[in-house]
C-alpha positions in Angstrom: 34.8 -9.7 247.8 37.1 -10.6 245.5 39.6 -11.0 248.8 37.6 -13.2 250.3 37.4 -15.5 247.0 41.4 -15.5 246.8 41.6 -16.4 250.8 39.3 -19.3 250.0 41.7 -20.5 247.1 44.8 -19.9 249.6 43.2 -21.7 252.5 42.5 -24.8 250.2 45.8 -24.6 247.9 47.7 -24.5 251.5 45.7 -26.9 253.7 44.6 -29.4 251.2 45.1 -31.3 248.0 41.8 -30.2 246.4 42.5 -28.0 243.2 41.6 -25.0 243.2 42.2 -21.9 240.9 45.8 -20.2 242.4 45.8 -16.9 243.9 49.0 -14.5 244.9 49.9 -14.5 248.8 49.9 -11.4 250.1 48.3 -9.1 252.9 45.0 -8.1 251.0 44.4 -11.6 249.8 44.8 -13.9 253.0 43.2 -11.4 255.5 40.7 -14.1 255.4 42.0 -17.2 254.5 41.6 -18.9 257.9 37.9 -18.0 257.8 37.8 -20.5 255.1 40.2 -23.3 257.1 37.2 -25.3 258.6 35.6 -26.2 254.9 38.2 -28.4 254.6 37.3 -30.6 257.4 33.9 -29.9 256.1 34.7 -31.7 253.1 36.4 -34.2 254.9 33.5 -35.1 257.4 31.3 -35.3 254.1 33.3 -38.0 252.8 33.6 -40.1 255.9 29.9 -39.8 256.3 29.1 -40.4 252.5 31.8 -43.3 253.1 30.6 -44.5 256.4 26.8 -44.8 254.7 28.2 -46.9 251.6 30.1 -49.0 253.7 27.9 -49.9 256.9 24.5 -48.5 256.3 23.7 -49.3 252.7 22.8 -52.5 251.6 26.2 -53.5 250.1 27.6 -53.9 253.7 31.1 -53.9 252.9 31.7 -54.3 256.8 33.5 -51.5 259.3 36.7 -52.9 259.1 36.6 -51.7 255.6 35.3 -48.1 256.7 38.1 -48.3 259.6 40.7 -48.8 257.4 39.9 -46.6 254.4 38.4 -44.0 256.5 41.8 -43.6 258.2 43.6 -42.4 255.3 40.8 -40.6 253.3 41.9 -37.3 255.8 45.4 -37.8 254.6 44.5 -37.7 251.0 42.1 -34.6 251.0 45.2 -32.8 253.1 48.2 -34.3 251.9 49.5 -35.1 254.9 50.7 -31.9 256.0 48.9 -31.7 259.8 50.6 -35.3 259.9 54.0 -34.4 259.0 53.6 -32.1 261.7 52.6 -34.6 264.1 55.1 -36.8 263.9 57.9 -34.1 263.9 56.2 -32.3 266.8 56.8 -35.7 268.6 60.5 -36.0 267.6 61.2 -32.8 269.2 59.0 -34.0 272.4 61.0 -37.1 272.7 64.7 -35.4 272.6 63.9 -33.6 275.9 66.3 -30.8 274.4 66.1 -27.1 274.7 63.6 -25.0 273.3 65.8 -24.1 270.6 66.7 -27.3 269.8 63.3 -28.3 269.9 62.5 -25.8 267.3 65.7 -27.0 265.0 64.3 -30.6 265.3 60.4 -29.6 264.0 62.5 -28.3 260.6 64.7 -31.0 260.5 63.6 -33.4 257.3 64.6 -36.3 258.9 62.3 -39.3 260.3 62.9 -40.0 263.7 62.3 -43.2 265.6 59.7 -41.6 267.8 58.5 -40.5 264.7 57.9 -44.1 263.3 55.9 -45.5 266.6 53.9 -42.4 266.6 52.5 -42.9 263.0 51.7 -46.4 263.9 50.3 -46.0 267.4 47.9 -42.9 265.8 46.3 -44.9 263.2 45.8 -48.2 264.7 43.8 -45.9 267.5 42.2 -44.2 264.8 41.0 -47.3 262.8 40.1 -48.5 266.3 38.0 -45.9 266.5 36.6 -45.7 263.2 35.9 -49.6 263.0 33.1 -49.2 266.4 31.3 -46.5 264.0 28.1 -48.1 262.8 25.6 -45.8 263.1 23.9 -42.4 260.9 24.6 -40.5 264.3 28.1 -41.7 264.9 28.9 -40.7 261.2 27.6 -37.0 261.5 29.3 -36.8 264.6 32.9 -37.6 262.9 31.5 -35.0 260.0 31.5 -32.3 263.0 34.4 -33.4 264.4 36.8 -32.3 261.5 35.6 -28.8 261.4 35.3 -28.4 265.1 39.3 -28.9 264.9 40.1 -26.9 262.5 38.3 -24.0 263.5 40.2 -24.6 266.8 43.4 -24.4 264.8 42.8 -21.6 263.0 41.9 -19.4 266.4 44.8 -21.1 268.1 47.1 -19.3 265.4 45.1 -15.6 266.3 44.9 -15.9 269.9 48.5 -18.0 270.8 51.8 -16.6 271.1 54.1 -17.7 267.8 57.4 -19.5 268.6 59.1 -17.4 266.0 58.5 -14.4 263.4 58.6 -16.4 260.4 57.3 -19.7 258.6 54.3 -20.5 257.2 52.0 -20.4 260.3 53.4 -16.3 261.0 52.9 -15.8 257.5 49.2 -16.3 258.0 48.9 -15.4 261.4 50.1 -11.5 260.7 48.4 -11.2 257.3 45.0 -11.8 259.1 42.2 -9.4 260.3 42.2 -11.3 263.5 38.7 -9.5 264.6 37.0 -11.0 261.7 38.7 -14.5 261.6 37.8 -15.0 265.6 34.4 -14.1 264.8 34.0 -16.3 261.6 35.2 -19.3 263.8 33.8 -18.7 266.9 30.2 -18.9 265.3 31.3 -21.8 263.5 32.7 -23.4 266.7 29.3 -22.5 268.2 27.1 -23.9 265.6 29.2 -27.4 265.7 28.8 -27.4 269.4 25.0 -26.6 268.8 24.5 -29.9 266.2 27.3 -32.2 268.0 24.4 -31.7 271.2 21.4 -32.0 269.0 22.9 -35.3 267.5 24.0 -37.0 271.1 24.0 -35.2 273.9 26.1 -37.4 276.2 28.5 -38.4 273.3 28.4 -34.9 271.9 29.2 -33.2 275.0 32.1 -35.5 276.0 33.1 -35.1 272.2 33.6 -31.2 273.1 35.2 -31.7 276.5 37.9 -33.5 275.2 38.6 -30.9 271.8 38.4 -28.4 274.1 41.2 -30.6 276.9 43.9 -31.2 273.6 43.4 -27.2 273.0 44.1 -26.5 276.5 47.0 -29.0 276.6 48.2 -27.7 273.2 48.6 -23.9 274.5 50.3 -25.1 277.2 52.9 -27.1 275.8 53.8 -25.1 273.1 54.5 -22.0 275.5 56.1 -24.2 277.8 58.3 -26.6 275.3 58.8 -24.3 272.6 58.1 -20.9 273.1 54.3 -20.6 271.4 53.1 -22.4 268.5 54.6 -22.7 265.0 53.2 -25.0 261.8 54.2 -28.0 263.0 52.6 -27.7 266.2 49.1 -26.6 264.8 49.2 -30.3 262.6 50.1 -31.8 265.7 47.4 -30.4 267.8 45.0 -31.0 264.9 46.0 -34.6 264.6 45.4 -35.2 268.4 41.9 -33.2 268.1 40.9 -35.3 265.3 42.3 -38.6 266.9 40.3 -38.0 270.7 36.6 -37.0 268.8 37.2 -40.6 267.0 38.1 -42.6 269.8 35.1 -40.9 272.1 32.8 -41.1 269.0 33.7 -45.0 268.5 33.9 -46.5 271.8 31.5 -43.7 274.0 29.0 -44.0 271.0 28.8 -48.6 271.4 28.8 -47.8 275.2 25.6 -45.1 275.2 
């Protein structure tokens, strides 16, 4: 028990900004700290819904461009910005169409790079986008789901994928883990957000999934093939894109159904 308590502590001190009592990393203690990774983006989908309601649904009506634009960043302050940061230097290395080692040296290089820059502004004007078509209860618990349903795709991404390297943060957690009882704890969790996403909207819902699932495929892929197998950086960027498609399809799909 007291195992799982500190892997809950070392998933949220890691993958979020949310205090939370600080527990030592090592082997005993994060065996199941990525069980724990998908409460994060269950505390982010509560406060987009909670904020969706307060902006569109109540009675104050402070519009969805104000939703859109707050909404946008409210991930980035509950995490920090750490899947972003991986994002945007996942997509330096893309753009310098140099070899897998130098691939790798670019995702730990500090530096901003331009494709960097047009990345970060080209995600969150399609992520406002997105957001700023949400007007409905339905739409809202949908972008709830959609949080977890990425994360628990990221954290069975780092038990299942080949690791670009044996070190870093993302080995760290990938070795310490019981890896029969992670991909359990997430595939039911996977399963019960595919469950309500269908129960909420069964077109949107679905289409929701099918593209999660299409940025997981293309993730594996790329990873192996650009860089060897995943690493830190590449999980935030994957978790960026998840997030980014189940927003657009929830937005636009959800006005067109």
């Amino acid at each position: 028990m007291k195992s799982m308590i500190n892997g809950f502590f070392i998933a949220f001190s890691m993958y979020s900004k949310i205090p939370v009592p600080k527990a030592e990393w090592n082997r005993q203690n994060m065996k199941y700290a990525l069980c724990f990774f998908p409460m994060i983006g269950l505390v982010i989908g509560a406060l987009l819904c909670a904020w969706g309601e307060f902006c569109v649904v109540s009675r104050l009506h402070l519009g969805t461009m104000c939703f859109a634009l707050t909404g946008a960043v409210i991930p980035v302050i509950i995490t920090g910005g750490i899947h972003l940061d991986g994002f945007l230097d996942t997509m330096d290395a893309l753009h310098s169409y140099e070899s897998k080692e130098k691939r790798l040296a670019i995702l730990k290089d500090p530096h901003v790079g331009a494709f960097a820059v047009i990345a970060a502004i080209c995600y969150f004007l399609l992520y406002a986008a997105g957001l700023q078509q949400m007007c409905t209860e339905s739409q809202f618990f949908l972008l709830g789901f959609g949080f977890v349903i990425s994360r628990a795709l990221s954290g069975m991404s780092l038990v299942w994928f080949p690791a670009a390297k044996k070190e870093g943060t993302l080995y760290t957690f990938a070795s310490a883990a019981d890896r029969k009882t992670v991909r359990s704890v997430l595939v039911t969790i996977l399963a019960l957000c595919f469950a309500g996403v269908l129960w909420i909207d069964l077109v949107t819902g679905a289409v929701m999934l099918l593209a999660s699932l299409w940025v997981w495929t293309y993730y594996y892929y790329m990873s192996v093939k650009r860089f060897g197998g995943i690493t830190g950086d590449l999980a935030g960027f994957f978790l960026c894109l998840s997030e980014l498609s189940s927003v657009l399809v929830i937005g636009f799909l959800g006005n067109i159904m």
